[in-house]
N, CA, C and O atoms as a GROMACS GRO file, in nm:
protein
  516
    1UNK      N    1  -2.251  -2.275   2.710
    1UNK     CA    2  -2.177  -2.152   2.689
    1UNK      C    3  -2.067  -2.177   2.586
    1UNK      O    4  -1.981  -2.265   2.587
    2UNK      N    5  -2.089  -2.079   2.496
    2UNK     CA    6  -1.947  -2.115   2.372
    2UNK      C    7  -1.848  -2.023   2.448
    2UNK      O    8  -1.869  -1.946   2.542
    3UNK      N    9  -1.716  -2.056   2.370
    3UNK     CA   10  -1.586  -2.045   2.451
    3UNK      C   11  -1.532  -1.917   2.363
    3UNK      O   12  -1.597  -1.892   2.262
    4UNK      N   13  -1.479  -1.878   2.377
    4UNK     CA   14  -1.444  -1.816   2.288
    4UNK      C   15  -1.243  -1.799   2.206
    4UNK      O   16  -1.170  -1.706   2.172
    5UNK      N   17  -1.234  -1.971   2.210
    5UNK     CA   18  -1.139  -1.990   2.159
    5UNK      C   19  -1.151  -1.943   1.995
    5UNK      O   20  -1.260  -1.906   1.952
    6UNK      N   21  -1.046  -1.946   1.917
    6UNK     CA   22  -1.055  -1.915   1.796
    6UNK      C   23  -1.096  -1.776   1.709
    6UNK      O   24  -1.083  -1.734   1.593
    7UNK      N   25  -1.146  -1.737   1.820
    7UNK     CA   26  -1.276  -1.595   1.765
    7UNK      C   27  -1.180  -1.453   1.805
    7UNK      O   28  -1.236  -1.347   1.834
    8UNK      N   29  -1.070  -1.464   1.803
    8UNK     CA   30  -0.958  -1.370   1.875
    8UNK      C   31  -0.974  -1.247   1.742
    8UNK      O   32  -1.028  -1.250   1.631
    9UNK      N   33  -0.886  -1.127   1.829
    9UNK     CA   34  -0.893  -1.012   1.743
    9UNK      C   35  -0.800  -1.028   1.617
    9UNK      O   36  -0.810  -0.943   1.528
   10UNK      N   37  -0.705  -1.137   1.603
   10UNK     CA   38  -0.579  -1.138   1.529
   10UNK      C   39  -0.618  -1.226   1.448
   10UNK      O   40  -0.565  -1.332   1.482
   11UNK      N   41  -0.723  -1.250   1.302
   11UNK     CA   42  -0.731  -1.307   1.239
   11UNK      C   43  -0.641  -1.328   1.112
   11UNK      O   44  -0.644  -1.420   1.030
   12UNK      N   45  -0.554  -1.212   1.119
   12UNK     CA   46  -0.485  -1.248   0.993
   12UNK      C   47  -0.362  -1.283   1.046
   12UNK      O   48  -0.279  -1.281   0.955
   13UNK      N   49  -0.296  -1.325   1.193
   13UNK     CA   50  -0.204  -1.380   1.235
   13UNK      C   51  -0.090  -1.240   1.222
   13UNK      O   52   0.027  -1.246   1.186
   14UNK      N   53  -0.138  -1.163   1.249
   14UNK     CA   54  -0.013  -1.064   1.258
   14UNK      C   55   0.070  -1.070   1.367
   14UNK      O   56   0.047  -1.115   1.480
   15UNK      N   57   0.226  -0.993   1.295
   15UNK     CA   58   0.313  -1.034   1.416
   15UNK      C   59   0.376  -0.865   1.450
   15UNK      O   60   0.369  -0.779   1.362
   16UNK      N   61   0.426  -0.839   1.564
   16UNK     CA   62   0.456  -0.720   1.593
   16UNK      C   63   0.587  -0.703   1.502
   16UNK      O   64   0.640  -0.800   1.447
   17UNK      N   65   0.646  -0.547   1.486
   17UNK     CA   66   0.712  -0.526   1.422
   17UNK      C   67   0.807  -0.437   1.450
   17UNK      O   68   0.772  -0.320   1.436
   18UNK      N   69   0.936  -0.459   1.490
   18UNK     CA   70   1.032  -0.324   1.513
   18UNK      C   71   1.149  -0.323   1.511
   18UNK      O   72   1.198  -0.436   1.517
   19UNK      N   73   1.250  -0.205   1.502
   19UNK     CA   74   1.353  -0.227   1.433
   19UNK      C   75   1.442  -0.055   1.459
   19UNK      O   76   1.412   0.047   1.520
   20UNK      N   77   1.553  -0.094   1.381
   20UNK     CA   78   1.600   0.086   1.402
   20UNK      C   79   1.634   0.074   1.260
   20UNK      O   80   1.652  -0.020   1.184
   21UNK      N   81   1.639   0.264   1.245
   21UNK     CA   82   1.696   0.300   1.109
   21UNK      C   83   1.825   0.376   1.152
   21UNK      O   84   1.838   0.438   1.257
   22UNK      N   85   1.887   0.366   1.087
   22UNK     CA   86   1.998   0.469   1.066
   22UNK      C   87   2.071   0.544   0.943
   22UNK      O   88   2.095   0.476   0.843
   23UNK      N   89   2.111   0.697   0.942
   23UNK     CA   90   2.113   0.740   0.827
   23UNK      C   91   2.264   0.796   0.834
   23UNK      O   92   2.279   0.898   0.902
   24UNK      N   93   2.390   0.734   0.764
   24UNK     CA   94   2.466   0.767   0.760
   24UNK      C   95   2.562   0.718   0.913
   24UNK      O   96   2.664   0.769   0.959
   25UNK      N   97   2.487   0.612   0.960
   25UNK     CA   98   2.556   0.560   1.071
   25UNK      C   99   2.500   0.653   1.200
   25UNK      O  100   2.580   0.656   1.293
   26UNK      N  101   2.362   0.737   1.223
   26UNK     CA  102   2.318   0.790   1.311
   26UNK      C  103   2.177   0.764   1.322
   26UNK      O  104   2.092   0.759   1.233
   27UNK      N  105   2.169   0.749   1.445
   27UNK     CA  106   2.040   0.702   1.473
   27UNK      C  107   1.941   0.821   1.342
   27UNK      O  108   1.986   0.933   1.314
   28UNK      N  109   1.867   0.790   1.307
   28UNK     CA  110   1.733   0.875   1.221
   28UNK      C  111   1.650   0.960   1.344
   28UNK      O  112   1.585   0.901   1.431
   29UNK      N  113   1.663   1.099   1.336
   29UNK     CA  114   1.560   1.179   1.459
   29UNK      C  115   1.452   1.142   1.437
   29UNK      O  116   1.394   1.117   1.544
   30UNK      N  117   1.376   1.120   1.332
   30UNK     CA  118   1.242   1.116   1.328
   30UNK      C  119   1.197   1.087   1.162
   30UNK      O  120   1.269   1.143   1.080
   31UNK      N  121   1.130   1.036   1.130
   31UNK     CA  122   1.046   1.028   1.023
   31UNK      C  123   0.917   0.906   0.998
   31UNK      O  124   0.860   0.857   1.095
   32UNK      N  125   0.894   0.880   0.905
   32UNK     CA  126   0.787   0.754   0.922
   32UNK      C  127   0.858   0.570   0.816
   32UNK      O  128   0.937   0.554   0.724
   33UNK      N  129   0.794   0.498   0.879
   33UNK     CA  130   0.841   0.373   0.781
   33UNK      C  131   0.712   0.302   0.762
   33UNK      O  132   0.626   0.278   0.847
   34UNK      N  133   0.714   0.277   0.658
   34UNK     CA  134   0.582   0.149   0.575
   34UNK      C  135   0.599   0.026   0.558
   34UNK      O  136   0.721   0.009   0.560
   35UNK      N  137   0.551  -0.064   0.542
   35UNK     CA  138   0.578  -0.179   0.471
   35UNK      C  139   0.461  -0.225   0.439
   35UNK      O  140   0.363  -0.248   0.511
   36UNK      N  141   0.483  -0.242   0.293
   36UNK     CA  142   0.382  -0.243   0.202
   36UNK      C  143   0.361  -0.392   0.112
   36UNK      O  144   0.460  -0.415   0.043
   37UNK      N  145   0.251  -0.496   0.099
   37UNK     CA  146   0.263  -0.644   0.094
   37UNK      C  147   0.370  -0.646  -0.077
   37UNK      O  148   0.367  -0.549  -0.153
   38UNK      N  149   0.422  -0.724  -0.095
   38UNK     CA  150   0.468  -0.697  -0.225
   38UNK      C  151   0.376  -0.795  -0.316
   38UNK      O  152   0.420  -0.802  -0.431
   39UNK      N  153   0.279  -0.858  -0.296
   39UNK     CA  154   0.168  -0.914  -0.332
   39UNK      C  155  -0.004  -0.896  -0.288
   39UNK      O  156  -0.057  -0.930  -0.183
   40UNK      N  157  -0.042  -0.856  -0.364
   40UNK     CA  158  -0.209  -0.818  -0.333
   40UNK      C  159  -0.308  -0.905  -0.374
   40UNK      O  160  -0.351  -0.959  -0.476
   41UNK      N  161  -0.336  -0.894  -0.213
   41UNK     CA  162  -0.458  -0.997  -0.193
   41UNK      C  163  -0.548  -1.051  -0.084
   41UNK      O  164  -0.490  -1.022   0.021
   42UNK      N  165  -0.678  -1.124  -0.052
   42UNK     CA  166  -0.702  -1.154   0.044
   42UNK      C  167  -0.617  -1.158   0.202
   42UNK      O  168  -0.576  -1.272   0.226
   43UNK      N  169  -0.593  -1.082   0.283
   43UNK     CA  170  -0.558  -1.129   0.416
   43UNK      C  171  -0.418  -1.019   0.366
   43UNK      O  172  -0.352  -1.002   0.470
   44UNK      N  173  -0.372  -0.966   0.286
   44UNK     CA  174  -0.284  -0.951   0.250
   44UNK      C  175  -0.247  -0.751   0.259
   44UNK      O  176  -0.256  -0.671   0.167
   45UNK      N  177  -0.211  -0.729   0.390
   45UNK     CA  178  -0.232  -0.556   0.452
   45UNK      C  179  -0.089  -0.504   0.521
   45UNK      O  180  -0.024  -0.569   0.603
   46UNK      N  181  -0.062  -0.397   0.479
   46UNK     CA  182   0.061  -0.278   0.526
   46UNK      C  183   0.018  -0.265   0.645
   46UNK      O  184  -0.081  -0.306   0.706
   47UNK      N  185   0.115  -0.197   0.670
   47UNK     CA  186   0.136  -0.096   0.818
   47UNK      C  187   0.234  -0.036   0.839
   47UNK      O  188   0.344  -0.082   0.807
   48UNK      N  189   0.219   0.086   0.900
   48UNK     CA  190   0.316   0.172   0.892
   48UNK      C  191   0.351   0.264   1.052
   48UNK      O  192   0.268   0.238   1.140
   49UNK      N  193   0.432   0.339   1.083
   49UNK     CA  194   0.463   0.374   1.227
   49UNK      C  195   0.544   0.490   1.187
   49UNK      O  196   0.602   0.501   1.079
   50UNK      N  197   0.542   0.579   1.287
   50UNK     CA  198   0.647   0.668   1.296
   50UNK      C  199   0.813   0.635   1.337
   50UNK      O  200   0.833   0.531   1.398
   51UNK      N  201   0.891   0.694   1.315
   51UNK     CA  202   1.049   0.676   1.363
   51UNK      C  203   1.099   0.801   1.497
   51UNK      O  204   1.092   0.924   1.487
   52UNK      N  205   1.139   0.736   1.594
   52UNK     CA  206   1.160   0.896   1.667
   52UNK      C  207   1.294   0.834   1.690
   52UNK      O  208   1.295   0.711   1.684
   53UNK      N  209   1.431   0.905   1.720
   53UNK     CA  210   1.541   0.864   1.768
   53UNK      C  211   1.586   0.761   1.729
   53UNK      O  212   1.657   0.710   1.815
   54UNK      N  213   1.577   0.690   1.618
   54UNK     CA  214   1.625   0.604   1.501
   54UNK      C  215   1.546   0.465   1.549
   54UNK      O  216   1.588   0.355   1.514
   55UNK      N  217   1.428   0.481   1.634
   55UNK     CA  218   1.346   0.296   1.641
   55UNK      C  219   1.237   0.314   1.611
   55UNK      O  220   1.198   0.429   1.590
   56UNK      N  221   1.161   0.215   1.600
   56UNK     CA  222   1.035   0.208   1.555
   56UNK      C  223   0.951   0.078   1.595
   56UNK      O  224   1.018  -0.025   1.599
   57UNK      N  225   0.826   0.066   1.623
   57UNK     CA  226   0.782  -0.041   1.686
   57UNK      C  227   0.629  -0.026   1.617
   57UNK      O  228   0.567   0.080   1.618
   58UNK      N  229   0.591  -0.120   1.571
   58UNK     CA  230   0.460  -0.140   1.549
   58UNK      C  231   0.380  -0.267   1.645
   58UNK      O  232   0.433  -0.378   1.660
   59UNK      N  233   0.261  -0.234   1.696
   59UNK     CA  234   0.256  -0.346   1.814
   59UNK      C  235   0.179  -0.443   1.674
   59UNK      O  236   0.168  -0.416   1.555
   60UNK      N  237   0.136  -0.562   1.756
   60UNK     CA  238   0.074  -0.708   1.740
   60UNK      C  239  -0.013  -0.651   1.653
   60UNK      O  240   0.004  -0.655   1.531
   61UNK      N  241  -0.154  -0.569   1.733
   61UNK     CA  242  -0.240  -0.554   1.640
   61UNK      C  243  -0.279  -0.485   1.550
   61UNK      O  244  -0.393  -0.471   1.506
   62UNK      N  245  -0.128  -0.411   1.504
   62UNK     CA  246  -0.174  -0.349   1.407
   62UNK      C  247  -0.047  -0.364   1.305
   62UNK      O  248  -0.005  -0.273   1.232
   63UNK      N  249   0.001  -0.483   1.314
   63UNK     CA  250   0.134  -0.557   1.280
   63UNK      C  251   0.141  -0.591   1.130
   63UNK      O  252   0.081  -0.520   1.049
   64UNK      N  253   0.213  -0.698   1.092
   64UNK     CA  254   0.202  -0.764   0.977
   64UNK      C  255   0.155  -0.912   0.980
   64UNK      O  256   0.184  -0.983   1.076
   65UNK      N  257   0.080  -0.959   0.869
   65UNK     CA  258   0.068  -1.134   0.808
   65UNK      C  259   0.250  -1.152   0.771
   65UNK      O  260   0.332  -1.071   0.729
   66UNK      N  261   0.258  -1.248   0.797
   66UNK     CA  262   0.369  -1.311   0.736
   66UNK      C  263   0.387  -1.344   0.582
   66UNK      O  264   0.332  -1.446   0.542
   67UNK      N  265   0.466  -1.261   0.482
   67UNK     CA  266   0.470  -1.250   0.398
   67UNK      C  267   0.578  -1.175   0.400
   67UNK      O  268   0.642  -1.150   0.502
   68UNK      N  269   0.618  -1.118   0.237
   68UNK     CA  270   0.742  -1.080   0.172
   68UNK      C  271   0.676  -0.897   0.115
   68UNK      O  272   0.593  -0.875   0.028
   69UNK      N  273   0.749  -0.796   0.201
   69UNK     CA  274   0.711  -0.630   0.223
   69UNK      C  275   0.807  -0.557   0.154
   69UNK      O  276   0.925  -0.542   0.188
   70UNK      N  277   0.756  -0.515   0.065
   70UNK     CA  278   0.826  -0.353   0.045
   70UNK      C  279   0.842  -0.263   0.167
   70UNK      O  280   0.747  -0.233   0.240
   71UNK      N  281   0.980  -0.217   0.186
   71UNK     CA  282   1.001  -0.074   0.290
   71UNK      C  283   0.956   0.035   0.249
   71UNK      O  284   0.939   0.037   0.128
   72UNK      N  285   0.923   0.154   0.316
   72UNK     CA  286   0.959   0.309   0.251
   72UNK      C  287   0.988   0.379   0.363
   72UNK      O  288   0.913   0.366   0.460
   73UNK      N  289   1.100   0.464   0.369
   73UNK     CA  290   1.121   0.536   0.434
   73UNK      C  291   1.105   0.684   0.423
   73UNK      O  292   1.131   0.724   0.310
   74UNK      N  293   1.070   0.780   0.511
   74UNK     CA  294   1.072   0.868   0.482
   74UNK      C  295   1.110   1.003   0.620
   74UNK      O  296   1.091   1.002   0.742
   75UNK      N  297   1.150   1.071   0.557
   75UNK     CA  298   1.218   1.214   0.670
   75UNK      C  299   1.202   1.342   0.646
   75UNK      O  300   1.153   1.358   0.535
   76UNK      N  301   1.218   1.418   0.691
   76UNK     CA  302   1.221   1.553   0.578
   76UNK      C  303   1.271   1.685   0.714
   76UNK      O  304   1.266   1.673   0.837
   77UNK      N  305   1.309   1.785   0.642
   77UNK     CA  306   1.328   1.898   0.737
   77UNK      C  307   1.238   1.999   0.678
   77UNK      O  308   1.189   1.998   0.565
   78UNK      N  309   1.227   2.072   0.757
   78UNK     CA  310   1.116   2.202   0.739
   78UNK      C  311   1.199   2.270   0.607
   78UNK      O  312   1.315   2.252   0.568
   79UNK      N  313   1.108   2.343   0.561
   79UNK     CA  314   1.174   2.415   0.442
   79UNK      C  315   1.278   2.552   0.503
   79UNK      O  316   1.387   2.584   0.454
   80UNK      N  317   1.224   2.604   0.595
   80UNK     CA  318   1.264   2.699   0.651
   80UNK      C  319   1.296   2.689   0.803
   80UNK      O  320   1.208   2.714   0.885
   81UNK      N  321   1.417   2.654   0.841
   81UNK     CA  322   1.418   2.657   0.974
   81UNK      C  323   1.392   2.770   1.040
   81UNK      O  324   1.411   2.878   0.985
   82UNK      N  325   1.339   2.759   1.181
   82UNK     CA  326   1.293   2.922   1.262
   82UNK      C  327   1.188   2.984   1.198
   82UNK      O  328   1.162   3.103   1.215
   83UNK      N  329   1.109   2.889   1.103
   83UNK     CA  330   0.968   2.944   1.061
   83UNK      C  331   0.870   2.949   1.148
   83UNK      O  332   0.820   2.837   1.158
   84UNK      N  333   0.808   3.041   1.229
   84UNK     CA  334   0.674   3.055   1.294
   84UNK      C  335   0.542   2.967   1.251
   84UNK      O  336   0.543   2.898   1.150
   85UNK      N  337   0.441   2.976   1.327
   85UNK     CA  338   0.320   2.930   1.293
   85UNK      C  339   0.314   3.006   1.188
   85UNK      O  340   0.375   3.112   1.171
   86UNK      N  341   0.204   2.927   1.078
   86UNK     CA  342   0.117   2.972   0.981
   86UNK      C  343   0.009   3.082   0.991
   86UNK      O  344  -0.094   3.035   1.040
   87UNK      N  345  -0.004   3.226   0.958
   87UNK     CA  346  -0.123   3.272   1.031
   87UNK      C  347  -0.226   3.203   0.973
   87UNK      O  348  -0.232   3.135   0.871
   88UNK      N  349  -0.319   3.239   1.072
   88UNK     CA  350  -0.451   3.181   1.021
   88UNK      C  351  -0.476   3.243   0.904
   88UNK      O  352  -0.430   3.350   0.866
   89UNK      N  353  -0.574   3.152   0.832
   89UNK     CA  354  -0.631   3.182   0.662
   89UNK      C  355  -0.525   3.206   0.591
   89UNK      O  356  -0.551   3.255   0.482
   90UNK      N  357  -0.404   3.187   0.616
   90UNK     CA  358  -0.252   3.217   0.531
   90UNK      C  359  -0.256   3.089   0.402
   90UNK      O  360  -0.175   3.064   0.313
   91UNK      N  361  -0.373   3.031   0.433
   91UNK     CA  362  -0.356   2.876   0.357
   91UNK      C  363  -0.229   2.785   0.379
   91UNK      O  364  -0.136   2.824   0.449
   92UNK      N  365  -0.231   2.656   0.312
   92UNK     CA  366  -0.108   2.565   0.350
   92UNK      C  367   0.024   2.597   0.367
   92UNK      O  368   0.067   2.662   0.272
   93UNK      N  369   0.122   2.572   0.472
   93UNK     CA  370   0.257   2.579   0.476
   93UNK      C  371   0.314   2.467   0.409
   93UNK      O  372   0.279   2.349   0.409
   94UNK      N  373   0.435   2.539   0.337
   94UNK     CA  374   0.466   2.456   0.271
   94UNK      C  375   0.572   2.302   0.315
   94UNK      O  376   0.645   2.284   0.413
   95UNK      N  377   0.545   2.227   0.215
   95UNK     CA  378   0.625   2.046   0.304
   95UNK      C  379   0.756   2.083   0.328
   95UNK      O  380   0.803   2.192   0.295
   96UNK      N  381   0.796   2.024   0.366
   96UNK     CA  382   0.908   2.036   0.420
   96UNK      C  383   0.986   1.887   0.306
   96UNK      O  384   0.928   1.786   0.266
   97UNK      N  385   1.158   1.940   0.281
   97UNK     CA  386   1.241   1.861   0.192
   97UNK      C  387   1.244   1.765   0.263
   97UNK      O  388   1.238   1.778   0.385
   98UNK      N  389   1.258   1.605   0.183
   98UNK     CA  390   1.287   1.468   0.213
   98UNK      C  391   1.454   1.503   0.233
   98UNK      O  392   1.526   1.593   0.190
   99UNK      N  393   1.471   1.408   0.305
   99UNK     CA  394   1.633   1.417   0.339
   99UNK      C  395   1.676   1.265   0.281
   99UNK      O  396   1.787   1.234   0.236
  100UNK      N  397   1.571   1.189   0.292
  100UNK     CA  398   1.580   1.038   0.244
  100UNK      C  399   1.614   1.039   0.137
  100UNK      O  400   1.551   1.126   0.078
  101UNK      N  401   1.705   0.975   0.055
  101UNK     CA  402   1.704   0.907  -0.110
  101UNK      C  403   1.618   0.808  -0.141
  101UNK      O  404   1.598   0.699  -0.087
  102UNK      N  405   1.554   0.874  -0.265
  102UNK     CA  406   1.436   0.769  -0.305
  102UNK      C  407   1.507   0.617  -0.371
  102UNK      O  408   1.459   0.559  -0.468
  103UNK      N  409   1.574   0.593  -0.330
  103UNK     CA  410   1.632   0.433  -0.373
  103UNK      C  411   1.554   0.358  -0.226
  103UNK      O  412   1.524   0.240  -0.206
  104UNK      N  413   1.540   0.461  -0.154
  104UNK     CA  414   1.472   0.405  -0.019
  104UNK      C  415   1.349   0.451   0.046
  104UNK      O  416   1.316   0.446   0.165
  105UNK      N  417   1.279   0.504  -0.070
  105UNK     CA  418   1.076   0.520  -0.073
  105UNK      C  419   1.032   0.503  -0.173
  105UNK      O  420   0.998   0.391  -0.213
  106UNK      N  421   1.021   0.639  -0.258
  106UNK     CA  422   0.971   0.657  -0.431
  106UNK      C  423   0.995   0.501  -0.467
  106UNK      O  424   0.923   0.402  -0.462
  107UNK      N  425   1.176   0.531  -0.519
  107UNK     CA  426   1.200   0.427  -0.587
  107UNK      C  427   1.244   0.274  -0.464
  107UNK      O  428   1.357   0.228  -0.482
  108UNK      N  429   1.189   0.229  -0.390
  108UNK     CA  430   1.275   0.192  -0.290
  108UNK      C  431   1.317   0.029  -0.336
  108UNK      O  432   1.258  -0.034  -0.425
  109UNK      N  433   1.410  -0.014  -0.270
  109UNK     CA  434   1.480  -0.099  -0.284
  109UNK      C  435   1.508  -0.211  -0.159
  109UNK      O  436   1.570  -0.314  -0.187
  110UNK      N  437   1.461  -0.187  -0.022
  110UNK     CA  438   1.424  -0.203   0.063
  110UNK      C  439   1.330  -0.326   0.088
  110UNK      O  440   1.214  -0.306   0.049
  111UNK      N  441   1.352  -0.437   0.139
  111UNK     CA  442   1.210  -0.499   0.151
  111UNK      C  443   1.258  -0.573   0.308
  111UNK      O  444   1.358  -0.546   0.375
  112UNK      N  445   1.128  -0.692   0.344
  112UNK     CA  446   1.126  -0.716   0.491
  112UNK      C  447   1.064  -0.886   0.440
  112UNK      O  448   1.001  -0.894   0.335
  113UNK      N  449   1.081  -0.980   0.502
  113UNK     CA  450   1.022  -1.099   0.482
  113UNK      C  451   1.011  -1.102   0.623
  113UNK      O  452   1.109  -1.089   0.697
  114UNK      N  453   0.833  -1.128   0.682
  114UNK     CA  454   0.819  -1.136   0.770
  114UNK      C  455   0.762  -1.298   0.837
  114UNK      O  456   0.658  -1.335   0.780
  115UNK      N  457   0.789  -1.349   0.893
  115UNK     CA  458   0.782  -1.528   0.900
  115UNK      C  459   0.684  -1.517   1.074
  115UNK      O  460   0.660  -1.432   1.160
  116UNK      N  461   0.655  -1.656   1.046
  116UNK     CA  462   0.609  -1.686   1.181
  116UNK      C  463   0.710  -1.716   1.265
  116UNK      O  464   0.691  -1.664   1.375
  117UNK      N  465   0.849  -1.803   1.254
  117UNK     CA  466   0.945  -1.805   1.361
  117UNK      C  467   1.029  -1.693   1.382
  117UNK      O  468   1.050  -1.603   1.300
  118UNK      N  469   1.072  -1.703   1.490
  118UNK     CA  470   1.158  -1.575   1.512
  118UNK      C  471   1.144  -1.434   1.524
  118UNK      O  472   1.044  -1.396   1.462
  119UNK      N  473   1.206  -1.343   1.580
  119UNK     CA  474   1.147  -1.209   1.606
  119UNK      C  475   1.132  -1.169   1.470
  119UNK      O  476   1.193  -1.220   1.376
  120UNK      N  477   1.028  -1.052   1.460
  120UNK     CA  478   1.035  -0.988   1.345
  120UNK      C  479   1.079  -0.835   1.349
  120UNK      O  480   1.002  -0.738   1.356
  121UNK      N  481   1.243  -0.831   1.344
  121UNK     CA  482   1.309  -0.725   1.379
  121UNK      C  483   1.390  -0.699   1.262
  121UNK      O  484   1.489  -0.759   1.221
  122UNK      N  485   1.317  -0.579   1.206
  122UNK     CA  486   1.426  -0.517   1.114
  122UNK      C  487   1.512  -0.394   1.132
  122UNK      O  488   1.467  -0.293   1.186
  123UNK      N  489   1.679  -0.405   1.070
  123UNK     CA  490   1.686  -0.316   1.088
  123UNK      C  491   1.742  -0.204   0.949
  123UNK      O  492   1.771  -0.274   0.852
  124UNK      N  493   1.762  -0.055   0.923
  124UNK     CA  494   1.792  -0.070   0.817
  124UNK      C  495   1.916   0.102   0.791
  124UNK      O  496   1.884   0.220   0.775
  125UNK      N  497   1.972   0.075   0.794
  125UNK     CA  498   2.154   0.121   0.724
  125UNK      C  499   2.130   0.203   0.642
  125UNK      O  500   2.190   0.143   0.553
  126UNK      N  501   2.084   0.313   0.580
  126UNK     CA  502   2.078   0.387   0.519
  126UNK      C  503   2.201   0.496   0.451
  126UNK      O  504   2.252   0.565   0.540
  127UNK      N  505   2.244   0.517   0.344
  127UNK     CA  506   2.331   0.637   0.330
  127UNK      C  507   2.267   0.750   0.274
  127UNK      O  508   2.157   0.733   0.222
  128UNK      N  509   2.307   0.837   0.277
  128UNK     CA  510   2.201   0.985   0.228
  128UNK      C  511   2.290   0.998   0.082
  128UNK      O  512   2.230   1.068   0.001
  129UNK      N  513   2.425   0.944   0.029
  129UNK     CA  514   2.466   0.934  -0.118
  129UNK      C  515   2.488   0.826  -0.132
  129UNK      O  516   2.525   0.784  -0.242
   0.00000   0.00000   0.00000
């Protein structure tokens, strides 16, 4: 009988990932965060999670390789607060404004070095100017 050491779901050694944002010194209500490899290549994959109440957690298996990540953050509010559903066949509603500064998505400035020792907990300070 073979064993089934070695043959695990985590071949690229990913490690879980989580952290808080804050925007202007308040927890972030909600938006999404990425981290994106800042080198492309074999074994070499993003992942990304939602933000609710300024934390964020990405588990094990769907984590990061240990390597050096671009951040992006992102938020936005409805265009119209107290806007109703869309009627049907009304076609797309429209996105809703980023509240984020692109020094911290578009253009971001943001990165994460993720290692095998130690937790891999980021966290990240944001100002809206």
């Amino acid at each position: 009988m073979t064993g089934l050491a070695g043959c695990g779901r985590n071949k690229l050694g990913r490690l879980g990932v989580s952290g808080k944002v804050t925007l202007d010194g308040k927890p972030l209500p909600q938006g999404l965060i990425q981290f994106e490899p800042v080198k492309r290549g074999p074994g070499k994959v993003g992942s990304g999670t939602s933000i609710k109440d300024g934390e964020y957690s990405i588990p094990t298996l769907k984590g990061l390789p240990p390597g050096e990540y671009r951040v992006r953050i992102h938020s936005s509010v409805a265009p119209e607060q107290g806007q109703g559903e869309a009627m049907p066949g009304a076609g797309p509603r429209a996105i809703g404004r980023e509240i984020i500064p692109p020094v911290y998505n578009r253009a971001t400035t943001l990165t994460a070095n993720v290692t095998n020792s130690g937790a891999s907990t980021f966290d990240f300070e944001l100002k809206s100017r």
